[in-house]
Structure formats: structure tokens, C-alpha cells
C-alpha positions in Angstrom: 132.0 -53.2 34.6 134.4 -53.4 37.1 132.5 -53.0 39.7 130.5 -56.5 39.3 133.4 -57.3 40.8 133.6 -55.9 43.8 133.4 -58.6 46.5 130.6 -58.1 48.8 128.5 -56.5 45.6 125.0 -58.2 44.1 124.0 -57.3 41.1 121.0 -58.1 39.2 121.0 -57.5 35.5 117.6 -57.9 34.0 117.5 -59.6 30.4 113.9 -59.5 29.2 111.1 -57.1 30.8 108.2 -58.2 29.8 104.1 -58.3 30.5 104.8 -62.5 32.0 107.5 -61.0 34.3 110.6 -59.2 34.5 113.3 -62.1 34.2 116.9 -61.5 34.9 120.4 -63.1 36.3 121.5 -62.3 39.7 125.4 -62.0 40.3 127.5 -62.3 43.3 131.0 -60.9 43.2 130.4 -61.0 39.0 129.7 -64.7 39.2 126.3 -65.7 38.1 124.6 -67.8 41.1 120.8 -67.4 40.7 118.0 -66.4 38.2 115.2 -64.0 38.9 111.7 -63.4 38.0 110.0 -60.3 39.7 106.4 -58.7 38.6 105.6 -56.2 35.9 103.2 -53.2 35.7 101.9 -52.1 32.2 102.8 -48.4 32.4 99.3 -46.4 31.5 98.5 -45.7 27.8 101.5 -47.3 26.6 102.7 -50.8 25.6 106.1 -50.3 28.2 106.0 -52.4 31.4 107.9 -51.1 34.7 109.1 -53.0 37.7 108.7 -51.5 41.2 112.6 -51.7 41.6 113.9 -49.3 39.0 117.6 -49.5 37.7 120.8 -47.9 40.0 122.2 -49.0 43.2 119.6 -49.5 46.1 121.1 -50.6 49.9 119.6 -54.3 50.9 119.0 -54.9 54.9 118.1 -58.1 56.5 114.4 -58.7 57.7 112.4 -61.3 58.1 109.5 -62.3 55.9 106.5 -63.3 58.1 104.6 -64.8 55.2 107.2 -67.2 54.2 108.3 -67.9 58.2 112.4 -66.9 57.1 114.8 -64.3 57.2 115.5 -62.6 53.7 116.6 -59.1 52.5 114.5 -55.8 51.6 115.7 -53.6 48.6 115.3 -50.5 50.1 113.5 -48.4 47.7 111.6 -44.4 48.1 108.1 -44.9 47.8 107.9 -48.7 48.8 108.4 -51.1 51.3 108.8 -55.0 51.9 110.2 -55.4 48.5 111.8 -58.9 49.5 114.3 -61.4 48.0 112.0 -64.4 48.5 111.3 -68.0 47.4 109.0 -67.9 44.1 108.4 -69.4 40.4 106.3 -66.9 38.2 105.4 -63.0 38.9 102.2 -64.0 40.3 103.7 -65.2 43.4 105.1 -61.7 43.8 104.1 -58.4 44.7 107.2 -56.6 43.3 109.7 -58.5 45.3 112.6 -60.8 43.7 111.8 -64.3 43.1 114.9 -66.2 43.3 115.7 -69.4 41.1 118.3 -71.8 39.5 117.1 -71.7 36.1 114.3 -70.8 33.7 111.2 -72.4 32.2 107.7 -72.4 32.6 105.3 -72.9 35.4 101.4 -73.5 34.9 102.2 -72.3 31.0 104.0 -69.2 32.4 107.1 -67.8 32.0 108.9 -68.7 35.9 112.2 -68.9 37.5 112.7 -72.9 38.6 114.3 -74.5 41.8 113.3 -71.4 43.1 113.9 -73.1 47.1 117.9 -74.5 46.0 118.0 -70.9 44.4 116.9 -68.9 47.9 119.1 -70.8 49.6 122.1 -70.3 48.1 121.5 -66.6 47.5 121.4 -66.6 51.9 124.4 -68.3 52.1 126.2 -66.1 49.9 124.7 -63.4 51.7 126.6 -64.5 54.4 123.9 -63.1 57.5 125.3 -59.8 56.7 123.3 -57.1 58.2 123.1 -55.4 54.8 124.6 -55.2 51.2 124.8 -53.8 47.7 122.8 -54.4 45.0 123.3 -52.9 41.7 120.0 -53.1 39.5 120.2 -52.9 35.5 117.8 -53.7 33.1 120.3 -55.1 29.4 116.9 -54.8 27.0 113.1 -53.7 27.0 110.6 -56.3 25.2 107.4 -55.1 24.5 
């Protein structure tokens, strides 16, 4: 644990993986500054659901995403690319990326991440414009 510590460290612990959404807490330093919602994939034949970042520590480098016109951060992970930190409410709006919020709650009836712009942005400015960072993935409980 003492590594959430470490001060140049993200680390995002995910609470509740679910079919609506994998929903978790991201944490900067070990402070909690942001929820999370990313997309889930029913794994074939079974009731399980898998996210396209799996758990362990994957290296984070600066891009840009064209879609949303901003600079953001790819988790760099074998097997896929452009999964981005970016600006989002419910898994829908994601293709495996992180969805970055302030809180929980429910968007169109569905499970979403909320102030998902004031949560973006403060996730960049702890960031700091760093070229790249950190991030320690971990899910805390499967929900089937």
C-alpha cells in the first residue's frame, strides 16, 4: 500500500465491475481526486465481465485525442491502442478508454461517472504536462 503514495504515481482502484460499466476511484499521490467509469465486455459463455485495461502497472504517455480536440494520456497496453483518459459519463461513451468524473450517479437511467469536464480537468492539471506517468490498475471486487 505504500506505494499509492509515491508522488508522481496514479492509481486507479476499481470498486464494482459490472455489465453498466466498470466504475472505480482514481488516486493521485494516494489522495482520491476523480471517479471513473470505463466499458465492460461480457467474457464468452460466462457471467464475468473484463475491461480492456487489465490489473498491474501499465506506463501512461501524453497524446492528443483528435475526437475530443485535447491533449490526454494513453495507458499503454499489449494488444491495444488509443486507450485514453478522456472526458465521459456512462461506458457507452467509451471504447475501453477511462471516463473521468467527480462523482457517481446515473445518466439517461445508467450507471455514469458525473462532472465528468471539472473531473478531466483536474486529472490534467495534476498530471502536470508530464510527458508520461504511472498508473497502477486494481480491481477491489467482481459483481456479476
Amino acid at each position: 500500500m505504500g506505494e499509492l503514495a509515491e508522488p508522481d504515481l496514479f492509481a486507479l482502484i476499481r470498486v464494482a465491475v459490472r455489465p453498466e460499466g466498470a466504475f472505480g476511484v482514481l488516486l493521485h499521490a494516494g489522495i482520491p481526486v476523480a471517479t471513473t467509469c470505463e466499458r465492460t465486455y461480457q467474457v464468452p459463455d460466462t457471467a464475468s465481465q473484463l475491461v480492456k485495461i487489465p490489473p498491474g502497472r501499465h506506463r501512461c504517455r501524453k497524446t492528443y485525442y483528435i475526437r475530443g480536440e485535447h491533449e490526454t494520456y494513453e495507458v499503454i497496453v499489449p494488444g491495444h491502442t488509443r486507450l485514453l483518459f478522456h472526458r465521459g459519463n456512462a461506458e457507452t461513451d467509451s471504447e475501453g478508454c477511462v471516463l473521468v468524473g467527480v462523482g457517481f450517479g446515473r445518466v439517461a437511467g445508467a450507471p455514469a461517472v458525473v462532472g465528468s469536464a471539472a473531473g478531466f480537468a483536474e486529472f490534467m492539471r495534476l498530471a502536470g504536462g508530464r510527458q508520461e506517468f504511472s498508473l497502477l490498475v486494481w480491481n477491489v471486487t467482481e459483481v456479476t
